[in-house]
C-alpha positions in Angstrom: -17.1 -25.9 -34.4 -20.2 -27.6 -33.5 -23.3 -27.6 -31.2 -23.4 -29.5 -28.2 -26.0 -32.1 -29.6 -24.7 -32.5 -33.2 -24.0 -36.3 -32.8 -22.0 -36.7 -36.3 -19.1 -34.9 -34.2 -17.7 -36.8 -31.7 -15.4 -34.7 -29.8 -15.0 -30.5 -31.0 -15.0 -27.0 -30.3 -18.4 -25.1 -29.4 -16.6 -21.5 -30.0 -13.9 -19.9 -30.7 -11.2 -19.9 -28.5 -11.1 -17.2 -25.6 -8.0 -16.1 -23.8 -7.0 -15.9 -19.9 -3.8 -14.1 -20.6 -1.9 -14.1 -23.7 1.7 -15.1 -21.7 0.4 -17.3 -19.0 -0.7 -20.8 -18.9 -4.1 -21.7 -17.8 -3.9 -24.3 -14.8 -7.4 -24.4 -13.5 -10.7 -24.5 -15.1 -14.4 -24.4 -14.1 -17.7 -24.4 -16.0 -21.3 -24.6 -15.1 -23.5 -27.3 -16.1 -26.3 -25.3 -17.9 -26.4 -24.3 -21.4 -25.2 -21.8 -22.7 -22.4 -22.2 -19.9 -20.4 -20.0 -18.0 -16.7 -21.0 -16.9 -13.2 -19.4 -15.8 -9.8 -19.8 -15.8 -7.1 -19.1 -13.7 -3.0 -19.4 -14.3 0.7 -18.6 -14.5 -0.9 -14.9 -14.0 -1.9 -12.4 -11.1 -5.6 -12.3 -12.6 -8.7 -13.8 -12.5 -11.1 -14.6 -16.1 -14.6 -15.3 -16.1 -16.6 -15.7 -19.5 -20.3 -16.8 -20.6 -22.8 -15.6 -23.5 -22.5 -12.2 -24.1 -25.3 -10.2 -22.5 -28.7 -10.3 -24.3 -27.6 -13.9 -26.6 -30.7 -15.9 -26.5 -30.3 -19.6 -24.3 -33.8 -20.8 -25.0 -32.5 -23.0 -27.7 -29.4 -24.9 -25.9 -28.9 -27.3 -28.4 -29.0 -25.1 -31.9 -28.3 -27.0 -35.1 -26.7 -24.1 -36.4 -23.7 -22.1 -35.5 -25.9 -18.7 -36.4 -28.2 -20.0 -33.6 -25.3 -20.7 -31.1 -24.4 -17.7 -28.3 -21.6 -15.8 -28.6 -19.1 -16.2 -25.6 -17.2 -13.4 -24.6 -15.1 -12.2 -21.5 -17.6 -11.3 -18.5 -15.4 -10.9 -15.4 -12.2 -9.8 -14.9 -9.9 -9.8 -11.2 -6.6 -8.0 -11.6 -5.2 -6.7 -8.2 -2.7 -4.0 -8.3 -0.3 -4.4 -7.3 -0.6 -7.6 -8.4 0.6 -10.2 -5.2 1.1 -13.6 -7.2 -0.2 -15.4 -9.9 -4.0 -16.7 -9.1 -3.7 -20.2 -8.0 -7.3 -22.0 -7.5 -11.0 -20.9 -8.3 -13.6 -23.4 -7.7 -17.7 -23.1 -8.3 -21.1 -25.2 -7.7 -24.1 -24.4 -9.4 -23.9 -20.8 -10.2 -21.5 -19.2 -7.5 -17.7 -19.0 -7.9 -14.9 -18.5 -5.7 -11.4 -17.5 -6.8 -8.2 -16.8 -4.5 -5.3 -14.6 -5.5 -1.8 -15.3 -4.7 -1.1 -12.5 -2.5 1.0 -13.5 1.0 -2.1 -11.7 2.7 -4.8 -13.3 -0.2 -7.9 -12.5 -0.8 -11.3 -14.6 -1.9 -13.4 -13.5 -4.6 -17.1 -14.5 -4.5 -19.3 -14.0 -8.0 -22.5 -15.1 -9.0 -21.5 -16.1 -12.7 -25.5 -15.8 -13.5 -24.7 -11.8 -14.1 -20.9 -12.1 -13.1 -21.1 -9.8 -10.7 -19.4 -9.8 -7.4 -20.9 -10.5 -5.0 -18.2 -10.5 -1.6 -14.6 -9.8 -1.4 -13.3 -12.1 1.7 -9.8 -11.4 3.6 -8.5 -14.9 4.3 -5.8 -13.7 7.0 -9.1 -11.4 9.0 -9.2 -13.4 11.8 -10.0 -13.3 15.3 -7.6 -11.3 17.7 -6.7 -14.3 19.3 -4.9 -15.8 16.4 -2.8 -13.5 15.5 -5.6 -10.9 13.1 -7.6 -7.7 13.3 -11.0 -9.0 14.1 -13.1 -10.2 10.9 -14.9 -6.9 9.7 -12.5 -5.2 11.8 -10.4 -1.6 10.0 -7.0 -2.4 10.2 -3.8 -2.2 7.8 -1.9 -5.2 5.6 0.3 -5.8 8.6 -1.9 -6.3 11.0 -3.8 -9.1 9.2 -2.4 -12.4 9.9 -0.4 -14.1 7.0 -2.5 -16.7 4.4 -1.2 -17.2 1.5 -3.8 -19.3 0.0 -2.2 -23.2 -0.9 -5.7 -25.3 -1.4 -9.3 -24.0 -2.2 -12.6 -26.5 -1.9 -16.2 -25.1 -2.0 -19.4 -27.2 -2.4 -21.6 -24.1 -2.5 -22.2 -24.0 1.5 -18.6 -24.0 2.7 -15.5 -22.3 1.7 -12.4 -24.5 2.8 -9.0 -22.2 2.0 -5.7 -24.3 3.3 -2.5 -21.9 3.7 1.1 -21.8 3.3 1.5 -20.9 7.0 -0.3 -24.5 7.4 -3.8 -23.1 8.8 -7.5 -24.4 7.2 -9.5 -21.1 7.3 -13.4 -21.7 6.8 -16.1 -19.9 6.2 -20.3 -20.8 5.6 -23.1 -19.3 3.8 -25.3 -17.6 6.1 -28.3 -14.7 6.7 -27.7 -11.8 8.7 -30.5 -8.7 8.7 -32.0 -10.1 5.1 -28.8 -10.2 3.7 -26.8 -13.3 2.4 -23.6 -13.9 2.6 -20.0 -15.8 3.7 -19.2 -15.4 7.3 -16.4 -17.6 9.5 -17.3 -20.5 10.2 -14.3 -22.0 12.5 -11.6 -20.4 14.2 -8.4 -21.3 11.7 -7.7 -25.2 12.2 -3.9 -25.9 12.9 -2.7 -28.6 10.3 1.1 -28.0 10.6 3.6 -25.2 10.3 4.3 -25.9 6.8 1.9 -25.1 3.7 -1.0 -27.1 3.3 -0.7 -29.1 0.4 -4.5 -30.7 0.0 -7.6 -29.8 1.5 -11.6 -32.0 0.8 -15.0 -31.2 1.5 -17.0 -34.1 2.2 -20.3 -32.5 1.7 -22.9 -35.1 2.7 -20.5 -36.2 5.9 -20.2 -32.6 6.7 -16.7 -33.3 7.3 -13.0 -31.4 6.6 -9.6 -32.7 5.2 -6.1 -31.4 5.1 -2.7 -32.6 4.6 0.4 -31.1 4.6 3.5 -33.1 3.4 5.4 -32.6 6.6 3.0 -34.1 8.8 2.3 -36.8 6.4 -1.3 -37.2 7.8 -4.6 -36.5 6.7 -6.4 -34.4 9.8 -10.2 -34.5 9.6 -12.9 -32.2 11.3 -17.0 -32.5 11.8 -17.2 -29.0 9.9 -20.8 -28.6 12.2 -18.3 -28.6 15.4 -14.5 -28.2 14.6 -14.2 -31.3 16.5 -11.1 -33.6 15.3 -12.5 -36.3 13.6 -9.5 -38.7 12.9 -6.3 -38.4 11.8 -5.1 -41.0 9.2 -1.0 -41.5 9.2 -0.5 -42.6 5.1 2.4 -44.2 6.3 0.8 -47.2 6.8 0.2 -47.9 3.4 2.6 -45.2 2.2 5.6 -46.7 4.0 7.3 -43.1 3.2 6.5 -42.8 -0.5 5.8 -39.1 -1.4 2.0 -38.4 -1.4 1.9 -37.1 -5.0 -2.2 -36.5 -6.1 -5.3 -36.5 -4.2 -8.9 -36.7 -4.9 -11.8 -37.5 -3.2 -15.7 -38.4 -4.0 -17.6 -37.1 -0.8 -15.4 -38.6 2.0 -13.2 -41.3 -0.3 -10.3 -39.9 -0.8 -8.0 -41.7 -3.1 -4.1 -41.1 -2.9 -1.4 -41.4 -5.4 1.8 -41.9 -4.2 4.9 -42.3 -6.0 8.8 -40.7 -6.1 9.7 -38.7 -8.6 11.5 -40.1 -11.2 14.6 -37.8 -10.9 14.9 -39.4 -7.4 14.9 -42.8 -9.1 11.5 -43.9 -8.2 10.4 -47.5 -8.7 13.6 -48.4 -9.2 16.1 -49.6 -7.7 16.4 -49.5 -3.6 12.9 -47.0 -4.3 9.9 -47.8 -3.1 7.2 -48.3 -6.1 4.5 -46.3 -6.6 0.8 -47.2 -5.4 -2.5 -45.7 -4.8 -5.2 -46.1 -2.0 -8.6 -45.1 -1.1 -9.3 -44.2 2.4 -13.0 -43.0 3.6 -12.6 -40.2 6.8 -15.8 -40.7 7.9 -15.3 -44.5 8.5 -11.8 -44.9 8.7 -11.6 -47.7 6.0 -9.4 -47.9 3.6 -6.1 -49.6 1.9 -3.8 -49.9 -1.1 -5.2 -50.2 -5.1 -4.8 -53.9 -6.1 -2.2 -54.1 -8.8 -0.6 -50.8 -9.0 1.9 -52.1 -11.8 1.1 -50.0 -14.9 2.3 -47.1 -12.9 5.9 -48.5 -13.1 8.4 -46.6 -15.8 5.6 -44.4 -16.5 7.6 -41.0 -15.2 5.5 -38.9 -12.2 2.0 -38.9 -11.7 0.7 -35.3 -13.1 -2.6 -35.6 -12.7 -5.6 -37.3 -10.9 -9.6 -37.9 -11.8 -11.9 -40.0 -9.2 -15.4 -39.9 -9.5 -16.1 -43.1 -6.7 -16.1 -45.4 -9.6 -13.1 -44.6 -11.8 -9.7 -44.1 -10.7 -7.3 -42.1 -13.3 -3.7 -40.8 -13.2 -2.2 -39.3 -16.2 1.8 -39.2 -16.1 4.5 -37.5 -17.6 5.8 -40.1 -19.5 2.0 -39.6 -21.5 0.0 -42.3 -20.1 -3.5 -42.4 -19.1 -4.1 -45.1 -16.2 -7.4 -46.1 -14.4 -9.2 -48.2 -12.3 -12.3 -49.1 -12.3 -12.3 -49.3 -8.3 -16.2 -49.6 -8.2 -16.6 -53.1 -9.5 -12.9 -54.2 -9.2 -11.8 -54.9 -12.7 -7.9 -54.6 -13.5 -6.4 -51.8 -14.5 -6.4 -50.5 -18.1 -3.5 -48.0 -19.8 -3.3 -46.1 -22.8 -1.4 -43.3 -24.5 -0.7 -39.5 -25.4 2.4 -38.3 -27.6 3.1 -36.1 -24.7 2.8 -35.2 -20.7 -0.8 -35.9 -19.8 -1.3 -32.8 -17.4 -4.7 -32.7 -17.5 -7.6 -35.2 -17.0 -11.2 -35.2 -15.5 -13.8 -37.5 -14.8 -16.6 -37.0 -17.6 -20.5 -37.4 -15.5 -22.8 -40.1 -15.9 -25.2 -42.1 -13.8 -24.3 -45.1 -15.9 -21.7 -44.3 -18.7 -19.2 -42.6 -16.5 -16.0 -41.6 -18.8 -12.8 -39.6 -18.7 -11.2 -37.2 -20.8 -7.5 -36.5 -20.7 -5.1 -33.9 -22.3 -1.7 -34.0 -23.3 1.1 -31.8 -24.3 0.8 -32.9 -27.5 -2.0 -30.9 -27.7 -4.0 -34.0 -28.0 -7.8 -34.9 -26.4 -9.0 -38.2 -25.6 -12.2 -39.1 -24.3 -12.2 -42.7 -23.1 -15.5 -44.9 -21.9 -15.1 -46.6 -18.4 -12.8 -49.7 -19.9 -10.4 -47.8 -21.8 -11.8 -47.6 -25.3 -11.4 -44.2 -27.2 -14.4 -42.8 -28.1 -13.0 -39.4 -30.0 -10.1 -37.1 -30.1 -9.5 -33.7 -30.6 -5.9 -31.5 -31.4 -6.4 -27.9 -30.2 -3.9 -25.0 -30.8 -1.8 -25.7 -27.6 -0.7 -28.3 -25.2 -3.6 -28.7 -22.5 -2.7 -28.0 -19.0 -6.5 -27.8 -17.5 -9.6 -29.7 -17.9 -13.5 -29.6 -16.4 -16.4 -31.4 -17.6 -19.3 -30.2 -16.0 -21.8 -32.6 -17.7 -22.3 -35.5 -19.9 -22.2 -33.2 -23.0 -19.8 -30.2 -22.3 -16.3 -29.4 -21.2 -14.0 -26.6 -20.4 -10.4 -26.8 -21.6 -7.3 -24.9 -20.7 -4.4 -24.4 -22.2 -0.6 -23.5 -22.0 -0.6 -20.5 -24.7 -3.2 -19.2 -22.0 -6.1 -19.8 -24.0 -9.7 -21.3 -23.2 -11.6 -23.7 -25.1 -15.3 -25.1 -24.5 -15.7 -28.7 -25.8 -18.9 -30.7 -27.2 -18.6 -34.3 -26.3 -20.7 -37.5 -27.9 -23.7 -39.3 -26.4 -22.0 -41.6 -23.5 -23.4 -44.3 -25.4 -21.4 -43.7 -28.6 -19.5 -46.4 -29.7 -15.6 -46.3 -29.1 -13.6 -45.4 -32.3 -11.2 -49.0 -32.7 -8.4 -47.0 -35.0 -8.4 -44.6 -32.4 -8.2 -47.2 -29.7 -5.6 -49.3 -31.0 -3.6 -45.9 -31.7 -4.0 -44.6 -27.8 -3.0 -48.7 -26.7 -0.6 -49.2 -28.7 2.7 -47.9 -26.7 4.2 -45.1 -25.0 7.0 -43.4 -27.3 10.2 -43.4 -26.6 11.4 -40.4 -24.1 13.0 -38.4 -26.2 10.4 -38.1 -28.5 8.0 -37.0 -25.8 6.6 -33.5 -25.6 6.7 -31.4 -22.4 4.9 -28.9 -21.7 5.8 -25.4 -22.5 4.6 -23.2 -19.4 4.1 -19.8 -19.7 4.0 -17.3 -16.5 3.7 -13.3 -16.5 4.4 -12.3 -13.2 3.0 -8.7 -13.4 4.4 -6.6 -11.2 5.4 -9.2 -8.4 8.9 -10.3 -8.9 8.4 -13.3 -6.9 5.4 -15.0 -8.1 6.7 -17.4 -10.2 8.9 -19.0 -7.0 6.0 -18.5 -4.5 3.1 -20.2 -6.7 5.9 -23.1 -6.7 6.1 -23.4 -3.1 2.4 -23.0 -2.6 1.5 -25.1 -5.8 3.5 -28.6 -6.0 1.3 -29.9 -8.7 1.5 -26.9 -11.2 5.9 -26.2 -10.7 7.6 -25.4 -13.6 10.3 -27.9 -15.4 11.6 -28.7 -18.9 12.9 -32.0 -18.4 16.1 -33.0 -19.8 15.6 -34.9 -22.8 12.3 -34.3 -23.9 10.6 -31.6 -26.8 9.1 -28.5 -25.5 5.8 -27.8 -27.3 6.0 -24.0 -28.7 2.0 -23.0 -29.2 
């Protein structure tokens, strides 16, 4: 283990490692960008995890040269309804609040302030006006009289809460004062996407504008958030032409798009349409296809997606890392895990932006903007979750349901060439591939494993035929 400015390290655990749930994967992650951090976890379980220096550890010296000088990290927050109603799908956070939804059919939003972890509001997603179908927000009133929302897609940029539901509503709600007291209060009536579940959902904060999709409707509906007035609605068809919309991410209002079939369907061969990637921006309407799209080909099913409006990064199952450097329009670069990359994120930097992707293989790889490695890492499980809050620091999840908190180099390190040429030098062969081993504990609710599927297409569970399982 080292500290987060101990530049003979390039890429290594700050602690030891803390655990979400000792039979549940971890597929979401969050951390916050001071130091010494705070960051959660969510999974394959019906409970929430939040952790951060243990109460009284000193943070005036953030960048200790010791480990004696280091904080301890220790579990600071815990969110276990019982009885349980699903395994907790998404938690998101900016600056120092959090917001985590269970996986209940009638969920639930829970609001902390991770400076003292306490909780600070308890929201009920399906509390909505008589009119559509609920009790009346703040209203007394029983489980069955509460509309249905089971919580699909979560965004938050500190102001809003966007929550997208399986019933295909975006409920919404805004930070606001009432009587000296501050708190999150409904901001729209619930926005009708489709009657099937809402599969993404985008803040763009500075456009003050709403996005949803739902894969029936095959359109991305957006709303001025200060009116609820429809904005647009984008058909993906047009560049799409039919082709599954597989990942989404978006950098204020750019949204980019991964498309592609999966490869059990034979996608990219044969009579299949390839797949591609596009950018579109809601608040202009502008927008198109990725220019050469190619590496994607024979590279098994996009599993995961990065964009930070300069870089564009897919990680597949086949263990490829992908990106474009949209921004300034240079081709493509590719390189390589021993296993399913089913984790990446987009490392932040003014002018050294990087990623850092994680593999079944248990494998890190932190890669500068044109595809050179800068360091790697092996941790005790294959990494399902990943969040880099700053420059320096990361968060890392796991599927033995453990939590890691990464140092990484100086962006200006130089890239590692053996490391490089490894990571470049070709995918292995498919059976020698590792898949992820998932792990889900579904508490007391029989059905959470098949209801976070339904309501979680990026997270479902497979072993694919012909491939290694990774045991932790």
């Amino acid at each position: 283990m080292v500290q987060i400015e101990d530049d003979t390290a390039r890429l290594d655990t700050v602690c030891s490692p803390l655990q979400y749930h000792a039979n549940a994967s971890v597929t979401q992650v969050v951390g916050t960008s001071n130091f010494p951090p705070s960051f959660a976890a969510v999974g394959y379980a019906p409970c929430f995890k939040g952790f951060g220096p243990a109460p009284g550890s000193s943070s005036t010296a953030p960048f200790a040269t010791d480990a004696a000088s280091s904080p301890a990290f220790v579990k600071r927050a815990e969110v276990s309804p019982s009885p349980s109603g699903g395994a907790f799908q998404h938690v998101k956070l900016f600056k120092n609040v959090l917001v985590a939804a269970d996986g209940a059919a009638s969920a639930k939003i829970y609001v902390f302030d991770v400076r003292d972890w306490k909780e600070k509001q308890v929201i009920r997603v399906g509390a909505v006006p008589k009119e559509h179908g609920g009790v009346g927000e703040g209203a007394d009133g029983d489980d069955a009289a509460l509309a249905p929302a089971a919580v699909t897609m979560l965004a938050f940029d500190g102001l809003v809460i966007a929550a997208g539901t399986a019933e295909g509503f975006v409920h919404t709600w805004k930070l606001m004062e009432h009587e000296g007291k501050r708190g999150y209060a409904r901001l729209l009536n619930p926005l009708k996407v489709d009657s099937q579940p809402i599969t993404r959902v985008h803040l763009g904060t500075q456009a003050e504008l709403l996005t949803a999709y739902a894969a029936s409707k095959r359109t991305l509906v957006c709303w001025e958030l200060s009116t609820g007035k429809l904005r647009g609605a984008y058909n993906v068809d047009g560049v799409a032409k039919g082709v599954p919309m597989a990942l989404t991410a978006n950098c204020e209002s750019v949204i980019a798009c991964v498309h592609a079939h999966k490869t059990s369907d034979g996608g990219g061969k044969g009579n299949k349409t390839p797949p591609l990637a596009a950018l579109l921006d809601v608040q202009s309407g502008e927008g198109g296809a990725v220019k050469d799209v190619s590496p994607l080909l024979g590279e098994g099913d996009p599993a995961c997606i990065a964009f930070d409006g300069e870089l564009l990064a897919v990680g597949t199952t086949a263990g490829a890392v992908i990106a474009w450097n949209v921004g300034e329009g240079y081709a493509a670069w590719k390189g390589y895990h021993g296993g399913s990359v089913d984790a990446i994120c987009s490392v932040p930097d003014n002018h050294r932006p990087r990623l850092l992707s994680g593999a079944a293989d248990r494998t890190l790889l932190l890669w500068d903007k044109t595809g050179m490695v800068q360091a790697r890492l092996e941790v005790g499980a294959g990494v399902t979750s990943l969040h880099a809050p700053t420059s320096r620091t990361a968060v890392c999840g796991t599927s033995a349901g453990m939590v890691e908190l990464l140092a990484l180099c100086a962006p200006d390190a130089t890239a590692d060439e053996a490391l490089t040429v490894a990571a470049k030098g070709g995918r292995r062969v498919g059976n020698e591939l590792v898949a992820t081993a998932w792990r889900h504990d579904p508490g007391d609710a029989p059905d959470s494993r098949r209801s976070f599927e339904v309501r979680s297409i990026h997270w479902s569970l497979y072993d694919p035929v012909g491939v290694v399982n990774a045991d932790p």
